[in-house]
C-alpha positions as CSV (number, residue, x, y, z in Angstrom):
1,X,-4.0,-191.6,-154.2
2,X,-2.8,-188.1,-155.2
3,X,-3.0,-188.7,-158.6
4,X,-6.6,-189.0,-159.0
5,X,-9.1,-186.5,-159.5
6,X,-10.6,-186.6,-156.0
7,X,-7.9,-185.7,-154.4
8,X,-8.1,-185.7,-150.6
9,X,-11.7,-187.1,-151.3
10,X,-10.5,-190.6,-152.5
11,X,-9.7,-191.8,-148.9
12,X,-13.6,-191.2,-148.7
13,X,-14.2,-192.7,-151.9
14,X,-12.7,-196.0,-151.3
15,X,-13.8,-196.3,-147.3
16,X,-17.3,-196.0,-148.4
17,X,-17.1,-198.2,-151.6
18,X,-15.7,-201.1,-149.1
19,X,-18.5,-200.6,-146.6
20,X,-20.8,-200.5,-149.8
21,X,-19.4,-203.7,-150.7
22,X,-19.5,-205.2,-147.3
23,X,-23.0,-204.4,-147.2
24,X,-23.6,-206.4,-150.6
25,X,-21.9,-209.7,-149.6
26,X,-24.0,-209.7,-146.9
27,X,-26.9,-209.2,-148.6
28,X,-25.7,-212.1,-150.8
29,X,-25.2,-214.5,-147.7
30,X,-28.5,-213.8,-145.9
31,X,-29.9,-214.4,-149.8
32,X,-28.1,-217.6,-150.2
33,X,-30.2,-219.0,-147.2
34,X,-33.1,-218.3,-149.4
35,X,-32.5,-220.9,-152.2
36,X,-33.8,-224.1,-152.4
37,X,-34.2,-224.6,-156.2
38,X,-32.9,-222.9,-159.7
39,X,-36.1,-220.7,-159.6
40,X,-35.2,-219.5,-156.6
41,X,-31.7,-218.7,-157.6
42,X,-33.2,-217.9,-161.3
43,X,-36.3,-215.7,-160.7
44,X,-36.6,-215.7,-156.9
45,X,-39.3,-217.6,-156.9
46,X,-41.8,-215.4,-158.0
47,X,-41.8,-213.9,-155.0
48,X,-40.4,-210.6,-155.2
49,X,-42.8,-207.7,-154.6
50,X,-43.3,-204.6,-156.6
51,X,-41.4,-201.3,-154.6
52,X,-38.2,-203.8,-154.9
53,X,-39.6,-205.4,-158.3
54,X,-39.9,-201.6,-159.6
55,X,-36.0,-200.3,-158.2
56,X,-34.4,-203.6,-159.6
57,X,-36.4,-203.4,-163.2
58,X,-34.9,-200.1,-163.5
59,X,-31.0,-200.2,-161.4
60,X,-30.4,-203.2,-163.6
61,X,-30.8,-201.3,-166.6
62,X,-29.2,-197.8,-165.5
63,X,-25.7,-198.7,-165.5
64,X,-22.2,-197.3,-166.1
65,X,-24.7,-195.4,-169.3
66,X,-26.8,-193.4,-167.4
67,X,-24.4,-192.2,-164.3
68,X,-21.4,-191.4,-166.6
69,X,-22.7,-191.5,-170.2
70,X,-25.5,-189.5,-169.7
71,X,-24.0,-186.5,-168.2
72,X,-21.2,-186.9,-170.8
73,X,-23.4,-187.0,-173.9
74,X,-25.1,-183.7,-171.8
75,X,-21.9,-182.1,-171.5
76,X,-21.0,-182.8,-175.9
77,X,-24.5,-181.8,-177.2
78,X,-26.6,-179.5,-174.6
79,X,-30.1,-179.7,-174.1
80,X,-30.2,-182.1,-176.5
81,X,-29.2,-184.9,-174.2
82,X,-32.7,-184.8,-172.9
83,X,-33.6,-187.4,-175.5
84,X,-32.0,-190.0,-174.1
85,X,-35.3,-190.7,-172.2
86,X,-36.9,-189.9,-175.6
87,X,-37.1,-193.5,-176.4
88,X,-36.7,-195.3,-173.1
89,X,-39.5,-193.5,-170.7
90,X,-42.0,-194.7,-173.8
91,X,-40.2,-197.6,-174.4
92,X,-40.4,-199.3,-170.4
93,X,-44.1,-197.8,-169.9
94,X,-44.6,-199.8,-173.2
95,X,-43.2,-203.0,-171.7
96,X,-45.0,-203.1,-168.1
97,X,-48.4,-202.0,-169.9
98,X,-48.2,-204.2,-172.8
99,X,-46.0,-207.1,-171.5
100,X,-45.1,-207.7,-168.0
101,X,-48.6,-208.8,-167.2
102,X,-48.4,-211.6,-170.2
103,X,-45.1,-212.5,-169.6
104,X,-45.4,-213.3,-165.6
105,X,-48.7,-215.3,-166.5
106,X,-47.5,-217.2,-169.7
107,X,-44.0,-217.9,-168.3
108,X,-45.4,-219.6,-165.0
109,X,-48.4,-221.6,-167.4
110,X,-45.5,-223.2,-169.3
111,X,-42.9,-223.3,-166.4
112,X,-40.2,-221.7,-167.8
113,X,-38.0,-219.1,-165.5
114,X,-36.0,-218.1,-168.5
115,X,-36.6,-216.6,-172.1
116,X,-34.9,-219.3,-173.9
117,X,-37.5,-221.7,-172.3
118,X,-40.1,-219.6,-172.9
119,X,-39.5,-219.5,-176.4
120,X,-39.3,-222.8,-176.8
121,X,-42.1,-223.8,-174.9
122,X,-44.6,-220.6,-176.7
123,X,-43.5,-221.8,-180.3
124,X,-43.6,-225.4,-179.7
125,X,-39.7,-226.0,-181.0
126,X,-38.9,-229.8,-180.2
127,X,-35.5,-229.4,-182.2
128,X,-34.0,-227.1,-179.5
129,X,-32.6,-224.6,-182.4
130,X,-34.9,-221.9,-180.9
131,X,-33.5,-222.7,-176.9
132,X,-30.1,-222.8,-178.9
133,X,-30.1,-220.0,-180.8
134,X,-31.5,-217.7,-177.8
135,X,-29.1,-219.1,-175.4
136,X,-26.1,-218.2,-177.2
137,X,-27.1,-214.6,-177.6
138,X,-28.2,-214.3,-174.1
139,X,-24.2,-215.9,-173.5
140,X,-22.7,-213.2,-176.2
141,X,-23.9,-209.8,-175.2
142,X,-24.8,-210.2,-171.3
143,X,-21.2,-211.6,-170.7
144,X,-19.8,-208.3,-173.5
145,X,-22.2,-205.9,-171.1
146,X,-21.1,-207.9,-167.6
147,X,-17.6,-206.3,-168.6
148,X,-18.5,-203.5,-169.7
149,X,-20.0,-202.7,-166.4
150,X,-16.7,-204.4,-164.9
151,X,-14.6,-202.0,-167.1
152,X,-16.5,-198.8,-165.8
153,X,-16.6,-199.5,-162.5
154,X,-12.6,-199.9,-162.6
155,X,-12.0,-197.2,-165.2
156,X,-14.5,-194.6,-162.4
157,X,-12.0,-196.0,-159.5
158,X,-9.0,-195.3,-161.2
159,X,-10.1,-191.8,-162.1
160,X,-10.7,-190.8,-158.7
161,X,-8.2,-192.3,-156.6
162,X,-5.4,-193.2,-158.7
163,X,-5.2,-196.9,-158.3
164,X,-4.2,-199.0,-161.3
165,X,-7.6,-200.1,-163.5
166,X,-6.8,-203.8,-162.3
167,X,-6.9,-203.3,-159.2
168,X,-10.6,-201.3,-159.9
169,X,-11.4,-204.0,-161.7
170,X,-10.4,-207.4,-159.8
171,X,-12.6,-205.1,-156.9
172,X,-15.9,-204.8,-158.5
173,X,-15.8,-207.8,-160.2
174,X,-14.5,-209.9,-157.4
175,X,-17.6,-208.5,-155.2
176,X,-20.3,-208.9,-157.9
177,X,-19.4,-212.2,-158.7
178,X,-19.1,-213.2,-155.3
179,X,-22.7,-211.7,-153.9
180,X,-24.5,-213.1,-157.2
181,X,-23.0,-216.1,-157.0
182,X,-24.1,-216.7,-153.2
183,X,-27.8,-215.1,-153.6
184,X,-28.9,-215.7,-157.0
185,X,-32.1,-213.2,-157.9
186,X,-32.7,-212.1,-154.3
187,X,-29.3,-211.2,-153.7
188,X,-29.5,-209.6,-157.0
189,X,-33.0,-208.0,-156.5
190,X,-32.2,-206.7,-153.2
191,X,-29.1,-205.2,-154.2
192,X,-30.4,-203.2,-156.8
193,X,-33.1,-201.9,-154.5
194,X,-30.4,-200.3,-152.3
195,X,-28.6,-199.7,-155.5
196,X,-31.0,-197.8,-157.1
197,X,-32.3,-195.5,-154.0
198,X,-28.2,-194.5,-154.2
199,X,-28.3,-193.8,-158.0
200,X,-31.9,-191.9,-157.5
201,X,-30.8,-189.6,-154.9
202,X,-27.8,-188.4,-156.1
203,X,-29.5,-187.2,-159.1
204,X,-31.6,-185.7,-157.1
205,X,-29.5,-184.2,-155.0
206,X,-26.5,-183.1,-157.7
207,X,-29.0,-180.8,-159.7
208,X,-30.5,-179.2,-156.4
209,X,-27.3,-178.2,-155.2
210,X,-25.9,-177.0,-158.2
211,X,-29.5,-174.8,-159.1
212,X,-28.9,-172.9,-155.7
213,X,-25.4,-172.1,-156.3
214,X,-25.7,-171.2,-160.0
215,X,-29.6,-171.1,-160.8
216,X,-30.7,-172.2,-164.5
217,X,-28.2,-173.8,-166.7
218,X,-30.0,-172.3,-169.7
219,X,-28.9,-168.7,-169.9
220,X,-24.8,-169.2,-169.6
221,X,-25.2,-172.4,-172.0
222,X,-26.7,-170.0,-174.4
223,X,-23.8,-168.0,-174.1
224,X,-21.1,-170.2,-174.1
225,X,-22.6,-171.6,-177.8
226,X,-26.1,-171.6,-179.4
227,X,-25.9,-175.5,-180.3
228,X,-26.1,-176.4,-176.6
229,X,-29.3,-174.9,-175.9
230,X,-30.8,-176.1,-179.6
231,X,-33.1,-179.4,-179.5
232,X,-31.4,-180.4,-182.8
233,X,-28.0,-179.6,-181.0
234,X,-27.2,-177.6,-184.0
235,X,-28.3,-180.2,-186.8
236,X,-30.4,-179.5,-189.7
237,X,-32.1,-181.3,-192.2
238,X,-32.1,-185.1,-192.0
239,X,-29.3,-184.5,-189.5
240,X,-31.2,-183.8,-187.4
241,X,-33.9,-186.3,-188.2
242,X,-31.7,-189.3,-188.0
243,X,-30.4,-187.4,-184.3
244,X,-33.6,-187.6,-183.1
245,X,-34.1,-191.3,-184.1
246,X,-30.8,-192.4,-182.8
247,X,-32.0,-191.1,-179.3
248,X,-35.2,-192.6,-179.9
249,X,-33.9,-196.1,-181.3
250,X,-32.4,-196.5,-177.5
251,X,-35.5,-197.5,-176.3
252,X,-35.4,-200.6,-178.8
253,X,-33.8,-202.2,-176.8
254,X,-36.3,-202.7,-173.3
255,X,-38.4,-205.6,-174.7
256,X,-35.2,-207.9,-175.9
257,X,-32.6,-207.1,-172.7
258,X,-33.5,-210.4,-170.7
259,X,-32.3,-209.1,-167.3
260,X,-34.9,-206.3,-167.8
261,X,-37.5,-208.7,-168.8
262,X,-37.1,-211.4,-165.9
263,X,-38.3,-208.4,-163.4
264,X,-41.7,-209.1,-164.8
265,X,-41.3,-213.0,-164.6
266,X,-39.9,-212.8,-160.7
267,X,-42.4,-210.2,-159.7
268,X,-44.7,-211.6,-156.7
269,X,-48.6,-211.5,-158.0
270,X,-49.8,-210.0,-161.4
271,X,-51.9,-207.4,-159.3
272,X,-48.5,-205.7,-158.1
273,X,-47.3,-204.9,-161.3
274,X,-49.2,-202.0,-161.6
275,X,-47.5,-200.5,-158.2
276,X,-44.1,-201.9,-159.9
277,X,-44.7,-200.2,-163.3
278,X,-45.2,-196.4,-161.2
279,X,-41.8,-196.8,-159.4
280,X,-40.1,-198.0,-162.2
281,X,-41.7,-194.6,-164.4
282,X,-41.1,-192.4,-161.4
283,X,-37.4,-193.4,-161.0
284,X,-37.0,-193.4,-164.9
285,X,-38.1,-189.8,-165.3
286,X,-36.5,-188.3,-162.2
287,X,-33.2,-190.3,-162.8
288,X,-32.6,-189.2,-166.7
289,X,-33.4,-186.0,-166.2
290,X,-30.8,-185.6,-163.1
291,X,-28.0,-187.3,-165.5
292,X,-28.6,-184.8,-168.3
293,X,-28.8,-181.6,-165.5
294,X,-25.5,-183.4,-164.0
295,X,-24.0,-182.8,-167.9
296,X,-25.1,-179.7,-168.3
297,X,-23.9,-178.1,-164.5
298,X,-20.6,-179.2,-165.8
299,X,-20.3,-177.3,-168.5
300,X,-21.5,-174.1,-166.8
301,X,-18.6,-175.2,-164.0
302,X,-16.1,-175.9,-165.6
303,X,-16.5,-175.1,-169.3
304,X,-14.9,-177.0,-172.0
305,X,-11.9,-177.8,-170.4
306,X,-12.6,-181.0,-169.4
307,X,-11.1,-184.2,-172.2
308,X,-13.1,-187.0,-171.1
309,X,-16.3,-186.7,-170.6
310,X,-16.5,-190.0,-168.7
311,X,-15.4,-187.5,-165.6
312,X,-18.2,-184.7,-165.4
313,X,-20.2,-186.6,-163.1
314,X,-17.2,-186.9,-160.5
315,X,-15.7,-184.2,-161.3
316,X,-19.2,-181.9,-160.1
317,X,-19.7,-184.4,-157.0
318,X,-15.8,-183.3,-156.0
319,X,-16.9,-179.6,-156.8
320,X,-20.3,-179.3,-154.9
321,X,-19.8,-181.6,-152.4
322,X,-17.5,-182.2,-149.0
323,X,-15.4,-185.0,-149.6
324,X,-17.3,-187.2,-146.9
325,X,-20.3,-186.9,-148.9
326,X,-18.6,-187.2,-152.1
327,X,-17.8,-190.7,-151.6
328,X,-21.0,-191.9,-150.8
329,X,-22.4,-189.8,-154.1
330,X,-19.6,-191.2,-155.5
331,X,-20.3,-194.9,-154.7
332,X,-23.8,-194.3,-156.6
333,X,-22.2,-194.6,-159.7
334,X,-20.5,-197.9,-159.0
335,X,-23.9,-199.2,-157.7
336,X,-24.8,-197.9,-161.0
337,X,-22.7,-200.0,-162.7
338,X,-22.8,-203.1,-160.5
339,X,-26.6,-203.1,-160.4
340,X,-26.5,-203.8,-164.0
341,X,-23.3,-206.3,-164.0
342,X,-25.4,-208.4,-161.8
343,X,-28.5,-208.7,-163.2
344,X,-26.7,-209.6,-166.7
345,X,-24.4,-212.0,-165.1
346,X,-27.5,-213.8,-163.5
347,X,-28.9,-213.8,-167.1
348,X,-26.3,-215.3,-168.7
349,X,-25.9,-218.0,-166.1
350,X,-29.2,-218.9,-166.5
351,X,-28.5,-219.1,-170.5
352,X,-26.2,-221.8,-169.3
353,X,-27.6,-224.1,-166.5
354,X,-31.3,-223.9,-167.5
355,X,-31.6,-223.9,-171.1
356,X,-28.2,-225.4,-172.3
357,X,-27.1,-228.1,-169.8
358,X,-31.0,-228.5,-168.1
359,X,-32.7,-228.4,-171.4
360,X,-30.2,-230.5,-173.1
361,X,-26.9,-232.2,-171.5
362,X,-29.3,-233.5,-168.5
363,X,-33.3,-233.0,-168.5
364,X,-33.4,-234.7,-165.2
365,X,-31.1,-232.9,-163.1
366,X,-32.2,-232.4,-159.6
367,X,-32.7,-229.2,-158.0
368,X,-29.8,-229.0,-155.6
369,X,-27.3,-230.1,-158.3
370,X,-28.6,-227.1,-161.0
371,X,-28.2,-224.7,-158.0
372,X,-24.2,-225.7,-157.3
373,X,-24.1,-226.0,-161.2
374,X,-25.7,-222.4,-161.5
375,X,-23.0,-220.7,-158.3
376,X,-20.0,-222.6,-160.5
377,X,-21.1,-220.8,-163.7
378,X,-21.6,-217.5,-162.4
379,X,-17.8,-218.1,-160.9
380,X,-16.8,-219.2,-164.2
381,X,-18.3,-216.5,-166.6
382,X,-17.2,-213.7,-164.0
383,X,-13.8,-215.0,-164.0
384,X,-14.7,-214.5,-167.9
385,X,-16.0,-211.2,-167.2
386,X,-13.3,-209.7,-165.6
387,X,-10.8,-210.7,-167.9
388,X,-12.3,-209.2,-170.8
389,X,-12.5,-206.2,-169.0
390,X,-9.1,-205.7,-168.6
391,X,-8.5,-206.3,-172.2
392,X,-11.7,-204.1,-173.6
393,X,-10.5,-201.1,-170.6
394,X,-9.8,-198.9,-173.2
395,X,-12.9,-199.2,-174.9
396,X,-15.7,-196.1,-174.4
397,X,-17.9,-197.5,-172.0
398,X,-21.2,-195.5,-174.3
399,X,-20.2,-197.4,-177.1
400,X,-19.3,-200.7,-175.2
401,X,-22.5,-200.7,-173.9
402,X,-25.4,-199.2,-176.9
403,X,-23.7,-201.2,-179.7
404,X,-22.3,-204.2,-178.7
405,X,-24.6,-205.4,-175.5
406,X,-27.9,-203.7,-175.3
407,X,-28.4,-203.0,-179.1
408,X,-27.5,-206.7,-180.2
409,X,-30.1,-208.0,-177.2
410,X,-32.8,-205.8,-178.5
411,X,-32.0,-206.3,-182.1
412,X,-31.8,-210.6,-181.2
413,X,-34.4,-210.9,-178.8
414,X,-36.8,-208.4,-178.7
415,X,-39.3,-208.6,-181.5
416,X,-39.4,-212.6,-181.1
417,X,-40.2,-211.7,-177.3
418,X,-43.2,-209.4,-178.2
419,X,-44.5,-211.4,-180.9
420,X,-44.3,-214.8,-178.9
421,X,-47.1,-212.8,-176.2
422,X,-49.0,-211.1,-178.8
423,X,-49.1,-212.8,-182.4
424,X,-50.1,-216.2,-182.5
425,X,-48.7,-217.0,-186.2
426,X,-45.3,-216.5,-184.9
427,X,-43.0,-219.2,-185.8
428,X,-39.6,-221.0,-184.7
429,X,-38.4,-220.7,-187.8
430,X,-39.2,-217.3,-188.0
431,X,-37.5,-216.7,-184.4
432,X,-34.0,-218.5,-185.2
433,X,-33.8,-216.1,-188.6
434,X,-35.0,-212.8,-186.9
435,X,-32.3,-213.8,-184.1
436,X,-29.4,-214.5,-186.4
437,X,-30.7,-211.4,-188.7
438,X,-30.9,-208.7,-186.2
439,X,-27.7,-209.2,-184.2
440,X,-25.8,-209.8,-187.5
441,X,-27.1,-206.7,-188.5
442,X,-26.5,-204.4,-185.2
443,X,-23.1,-206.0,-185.2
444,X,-22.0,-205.1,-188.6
445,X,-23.4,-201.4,-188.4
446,X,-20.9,-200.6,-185.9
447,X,-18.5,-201.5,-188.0
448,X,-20.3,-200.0,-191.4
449,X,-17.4,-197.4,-191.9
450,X,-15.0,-200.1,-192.1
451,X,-16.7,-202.5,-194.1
452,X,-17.3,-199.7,-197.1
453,X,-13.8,-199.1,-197.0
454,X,-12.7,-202.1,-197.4
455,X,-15.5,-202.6,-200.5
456,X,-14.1,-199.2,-201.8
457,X,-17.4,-197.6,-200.9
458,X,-16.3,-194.6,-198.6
459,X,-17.2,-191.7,-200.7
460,X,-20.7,-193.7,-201.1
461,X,-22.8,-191.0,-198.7
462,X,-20.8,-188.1,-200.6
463,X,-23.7,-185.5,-201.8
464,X,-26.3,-187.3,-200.1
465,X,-27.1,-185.8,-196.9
466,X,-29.9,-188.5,-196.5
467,X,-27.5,-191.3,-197.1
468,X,-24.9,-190.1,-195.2
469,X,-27.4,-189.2,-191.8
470,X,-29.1,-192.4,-192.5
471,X,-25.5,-194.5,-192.2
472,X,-24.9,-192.4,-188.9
473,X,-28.1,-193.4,-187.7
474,X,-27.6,-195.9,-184.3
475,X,-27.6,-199.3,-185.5
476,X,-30.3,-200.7,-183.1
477,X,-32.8,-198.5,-185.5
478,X,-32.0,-200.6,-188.8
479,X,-31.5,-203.6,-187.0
480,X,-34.4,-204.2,-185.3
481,X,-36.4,-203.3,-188.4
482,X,-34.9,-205.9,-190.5
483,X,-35.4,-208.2,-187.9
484,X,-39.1,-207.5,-187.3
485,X,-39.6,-207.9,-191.3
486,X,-37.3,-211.2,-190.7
487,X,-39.3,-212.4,-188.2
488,X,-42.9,-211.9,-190.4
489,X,-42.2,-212.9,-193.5
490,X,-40.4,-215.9,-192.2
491,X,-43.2,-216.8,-189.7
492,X,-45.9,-216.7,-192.9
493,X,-43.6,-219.3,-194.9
494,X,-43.6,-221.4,-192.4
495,X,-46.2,-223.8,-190.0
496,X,-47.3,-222.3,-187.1
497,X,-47.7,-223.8,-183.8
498,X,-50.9,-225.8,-183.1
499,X,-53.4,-225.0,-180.0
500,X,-52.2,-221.4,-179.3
501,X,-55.8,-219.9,-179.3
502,X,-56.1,-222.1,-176.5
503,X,-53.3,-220.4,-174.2
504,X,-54.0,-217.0,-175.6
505,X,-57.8,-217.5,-174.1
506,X,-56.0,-216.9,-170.3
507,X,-54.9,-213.3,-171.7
508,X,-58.4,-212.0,-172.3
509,X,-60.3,-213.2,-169.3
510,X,-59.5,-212.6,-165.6
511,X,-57.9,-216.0,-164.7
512,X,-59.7,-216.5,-162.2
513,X,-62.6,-216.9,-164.8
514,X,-60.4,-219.6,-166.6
515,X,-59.7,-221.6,-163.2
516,X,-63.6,-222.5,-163.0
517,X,-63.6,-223.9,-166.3
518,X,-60.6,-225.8,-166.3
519,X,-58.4,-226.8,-163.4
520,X,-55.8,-227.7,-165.2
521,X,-54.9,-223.8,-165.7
522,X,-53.3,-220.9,-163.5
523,X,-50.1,-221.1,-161.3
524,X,-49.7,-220.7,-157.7
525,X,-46.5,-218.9,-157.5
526,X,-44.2,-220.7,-158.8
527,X,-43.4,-222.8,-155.3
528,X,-45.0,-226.4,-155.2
529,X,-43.8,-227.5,-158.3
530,X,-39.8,-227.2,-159.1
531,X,-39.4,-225.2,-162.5
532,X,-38.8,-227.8,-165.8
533,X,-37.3,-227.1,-169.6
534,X,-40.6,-227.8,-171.0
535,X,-41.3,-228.5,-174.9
536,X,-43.9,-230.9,-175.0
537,X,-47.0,-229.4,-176.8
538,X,-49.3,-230.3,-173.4
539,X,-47.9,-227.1,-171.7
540,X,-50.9,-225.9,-170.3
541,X,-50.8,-227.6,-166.5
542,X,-50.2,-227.0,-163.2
543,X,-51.9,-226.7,-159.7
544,X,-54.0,-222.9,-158.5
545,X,-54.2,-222.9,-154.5
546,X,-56.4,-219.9,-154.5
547,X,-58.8,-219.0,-157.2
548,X,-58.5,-215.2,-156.4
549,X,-54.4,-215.3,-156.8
550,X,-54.3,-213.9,-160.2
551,X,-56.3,-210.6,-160.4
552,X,-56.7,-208.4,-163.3
């Protein structure tokens, strides 16, 4: 215990991460008695409501990045760590304006309760390649960010309290395996809510306290170096251009993270979203700006003299703090991290069960046999999870997570995802290519340094200081542009689905309209019929108990 940073503090550390945990598996056993189908254990039925709808769309997302990252990238650049929400704050508003409200509709029309489903269903893909294609990546980079949430949280106990990063990691993974596995999405949902109000007010309270016993970061930053108070950080030119883009890009990567998206598709009524959207804002804004204060307290505390950078949050939480109250601060950024290992590993299990062995091995599975199925998988991917952990523990969790998880969802999913609700030429064909194009893509710009040395390209950027900013540039911004263009030009080559005016008629009318002129649209919740893996072109059915459910 002695030889981590908390010192004295690490007894509290660890007593109030194992009462944090206990608190978790019991919200995954009271959630377990909640489950009687796979859209229960999938989307909770569609019967979440917004305050927990709004914590959960945004805990799931702020992991191991924001509580450590965050303050990290604050503590390298300066003030110039405030655009990290440069792209994100946009980027979420974005996707509960211009999406959640189509996506919870369209979703429950066709009966799907995942994205692979969806797809499928929305560009009328009888071959499966679409489901196929869709599922894989769901499998590939929320199992790469499950343990990369896995590998913070073990790497963050180790750090404080001394114990040996598998023993941090066998911990949190053992606990958010074992609470998703028992409670599907409302153990999930639930646990983010309590998650999240943890995260939210220790960066509230972290900045607060450190303003009253040092005021303004500003005027000692400025002293200490110019660059940390400079909005380029010191850049120039298209430097600083590309900078600014990189932050910027981040926000890419909202529309194609699937354990983002299925907030909007589990959320209760369509009417709540608007309630869901304003926490979600409200706890984005005060959240990122806390992080990036949190990075740069630490630098007025305790200068440049701290090596990895992973450690200012704890390190400030040790300093301001009693170490009682440290732990509990403390435990925020596991919930951090677990929040979002959760939520992933309920994605990727769904990738499995619904639209792999539902939509292909057995289309007539029963309900109670895709539910055991669905508990067995999560088991079996977070054994999965945990094990690349410990062999990726090295790995810098900033990178781990922006170029190999989030940035190859966003790059893979996300422009299929907003074209399927809002262009009706969209294509399958143009899908699978867009897929297999933009994750390529993100995937090999990590790597980009490499590769042109190996082609004997390395002095390629010499004298160009566009080129050279422009191969610097985060790899989600390229990649998601050649993947849009993918996507288009693809999509005009090829034959379009047939009958889509017809479904896109339910997003310009209230639906309530569209009930009195055809019964055979509208959804009731998701509850009197058991979700199916859809792909006949009929998709438009279903039962409406109340004509006033759906309100715009």
């Amino acid at each position: 215990m002695s030889s981590g940073i908390a010192g004295s503090a690490g007894t509290w550390v660890l007593g109030t991460f194992a009462a944090y945990l206990v608190i978790l598996l019991g919200i995954g056993l009271y959630s377990s008695q909640l489950m009687d189908t796979v859209d229960d254990y999938v989307i909770g039925g569609r019967e979440v409501g917004p305050v927990v709808t709004g914590f959960s769309e945004r805990a799931s997302e702020m992991s191991g990045w924001l509580t450590l990252g965050v303050p990290g990238d604050a503590y390298n650049t300066g003030v110039m760590a405030f655009y990290n929400g440069l792209g994100m704050i946009p980027a979420d508003l974005f996707a509960w304006a211009g999406m959640a409200k189509r996506l919870r509709k369209y979703s429950e029309i066709v009966r799907a309760v995942t994205l692979p489903t969806f797809f499928a269903t929305r560009l009328q893909d009888d071959t499966g390649l679409v489901k196929g294609v869709s599922a894989v990546m769901l499998m590939i980079f929320e199992g790469g960010y499950v343990g990369a949430q896995i590998v913070a949280a073990g790497t963050l106990l180790q750090v404080l309290t001394g114990v040996s990063p598998l023993v941090g990691i066998l911990a949190g993974g053992v606990i958010v395996v074992g609470y998703t596995m028992l409670g599907g999405y409302f153990a999930v949902a639930w646990s983010d809510y309590f998650q999240g109000a943890i995260i939210l007010a220790a960066f509230i309270l972290l900045p607060v306290l450190a303003f009253t016993s040092y005021g303004l970061p500003f005027n000692d930053l400025a002293q200490m170096s110019g660059d940390l108070t400079s909005v380029t950080a010191g850049m120039t030119g298209w430097a600083a251009v590309f900078g600014i883009i990189s932050y910027a890009a981040i926000g890419l990567g909202i529309p194609g993270n699937p354990h983002v998206m299925v907030r909007f598709m589990g959320i209760d009524k369509v009417e709540n979203i608007r309630l869901a959207a304003v926490v979600a804002q409200l706890f984005m804004f005060v959240a990122y700006i806390g992080a990036a204060f949190v990075g740069l307290y630490g630098l007025v505390v305790f200068g440049g003299g701290i090596s990895n950078t992973d450690n200012v949050m704890p390190m400030l939480t040790i300093d301001l703090f009693p170490g009682w109250l440290a732990g509990i601060i403390l435990a925020a950024a596991l919930a951090a991290m677990m929040s979002s290992a959760d939520s992933q590993l309920l994605v990727a299990t769904s990738a499995v069960v619904e639209d792999v062995y539902h939509g292909f091995i057995d289309p007539d599975a029963g309900q109670d046999k895709l539910v055991r199925y669905s508990q067995l998988v999560t088991l079996a991917l977070g054994a999965g999870s945990i094990v690349f952990a410990y062999v990726a523990k090295d790995t810098p969790i900033y990178a781990l997570v922006l170029d190999y998880a989030w940035g190859g969802l966003g790059a893979a999913i996300g422009p299929t995802l907003i074209a399927a609700l809002w262009w009706k030429r969209v294509t399958a064909m143009g899908s699978v290519a867009s897929m297999l194009v933009g994750s390529s893509t993100m995937i090999l710009w990590t790597q980009l340094s490499t590769i042109l040395g190996l082609l004997g390209l390395s002095g390629l950027a010499e004298g160009s200081g566009f080129l050279a900013s422009f191969l610097g540039v985060y790899g989600l911004f390229p990649a998601f542009i050649l993947s849009t263009v993918v996507l288009v030009v693809v999509s005009l080559l090829t034959q379009p689905p047939e009958g889509v005016d017809e479904h896109f008629e339910v997003f310009d009318k209230p639906l309530a309209a569209v009930v009195e002129e055809d019964q055979e649209y509208a959804a009731d919740g998701g509850r009197d019929y058991p979700p199916k893996a859809v792909t006949e072109n009929d998709t438009i059915r279903a039962h409406v108990d109340a004509a006033d459910y759906w309100e715009d």
